[in-house]
C-alpha positions as CSV (number, residue, x, y, z in Angstrom):
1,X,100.5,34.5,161.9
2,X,100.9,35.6,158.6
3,X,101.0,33.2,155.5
4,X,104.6,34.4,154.4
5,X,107.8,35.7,156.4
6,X,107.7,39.3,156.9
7,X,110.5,41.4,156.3
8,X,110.8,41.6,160.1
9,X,110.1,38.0,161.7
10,X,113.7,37.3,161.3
11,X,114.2,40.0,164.1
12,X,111.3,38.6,165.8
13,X,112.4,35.2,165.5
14,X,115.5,36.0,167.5
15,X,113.8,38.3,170.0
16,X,111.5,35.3,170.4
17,X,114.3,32.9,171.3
18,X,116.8,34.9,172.8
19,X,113.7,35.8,175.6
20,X,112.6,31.9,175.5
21,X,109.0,33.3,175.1
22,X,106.0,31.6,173.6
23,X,105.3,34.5,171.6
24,X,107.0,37.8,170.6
25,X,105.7,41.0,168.8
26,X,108.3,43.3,167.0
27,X,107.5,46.7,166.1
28,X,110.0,48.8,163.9
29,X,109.3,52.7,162.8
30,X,112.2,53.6,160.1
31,X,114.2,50.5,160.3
32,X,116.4,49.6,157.5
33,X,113.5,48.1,155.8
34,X,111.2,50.6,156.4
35,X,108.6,50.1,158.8
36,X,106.5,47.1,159.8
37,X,106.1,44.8,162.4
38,X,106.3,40.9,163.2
39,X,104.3,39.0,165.2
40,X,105.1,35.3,166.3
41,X,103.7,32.6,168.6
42,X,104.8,29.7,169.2
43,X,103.3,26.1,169.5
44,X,103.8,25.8,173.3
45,X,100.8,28.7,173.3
46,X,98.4,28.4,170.7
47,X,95.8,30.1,172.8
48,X,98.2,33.1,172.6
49,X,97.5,34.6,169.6
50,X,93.5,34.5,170.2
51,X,94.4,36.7,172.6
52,X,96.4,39.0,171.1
53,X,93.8,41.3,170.0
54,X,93.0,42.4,174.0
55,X,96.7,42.0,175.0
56,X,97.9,44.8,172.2
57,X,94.2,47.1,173.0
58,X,95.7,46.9,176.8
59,X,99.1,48.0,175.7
60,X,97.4,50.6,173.6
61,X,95.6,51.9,176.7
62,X,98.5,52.2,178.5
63,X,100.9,53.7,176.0
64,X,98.3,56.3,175.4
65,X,97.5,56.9,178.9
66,X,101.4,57.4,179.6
67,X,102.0,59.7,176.5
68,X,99.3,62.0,178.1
């Protein structure tokens, strides 16, 4: 998604294969690189990352309506 390799999509690049996925999103907080986050999709799904946007706004629903 982004132009240049973060200093996480190797992490998310191995996430994304290991789960055969057509797209992955890593999140770090205080990783050995600091924090940051990757986000990958692959060419199987190139639909995916329009619809990323509502896909992470649903997660964010969620995690807040879990955390109380």
């Amino acid at each position: 998604m982004a132009p240049e390799p973060g200093k996480y999509d190797d992490l998310c690049t191995h996430v994304r294969e290991q789960a055969c996925a057509d797209g992955a999103v890593v999140v770090i907080f205080g990783g050995k690189f600091g924090s940051g986050f990757s986000v990958q999709v692959g060419d199987r799904a190139p639909n995916l990352a329009r619809k990323l946007p509502e896909i992470l706004r649903a997660m964010a629903r969620q995690i807040e309506e879990s955390a109380g």
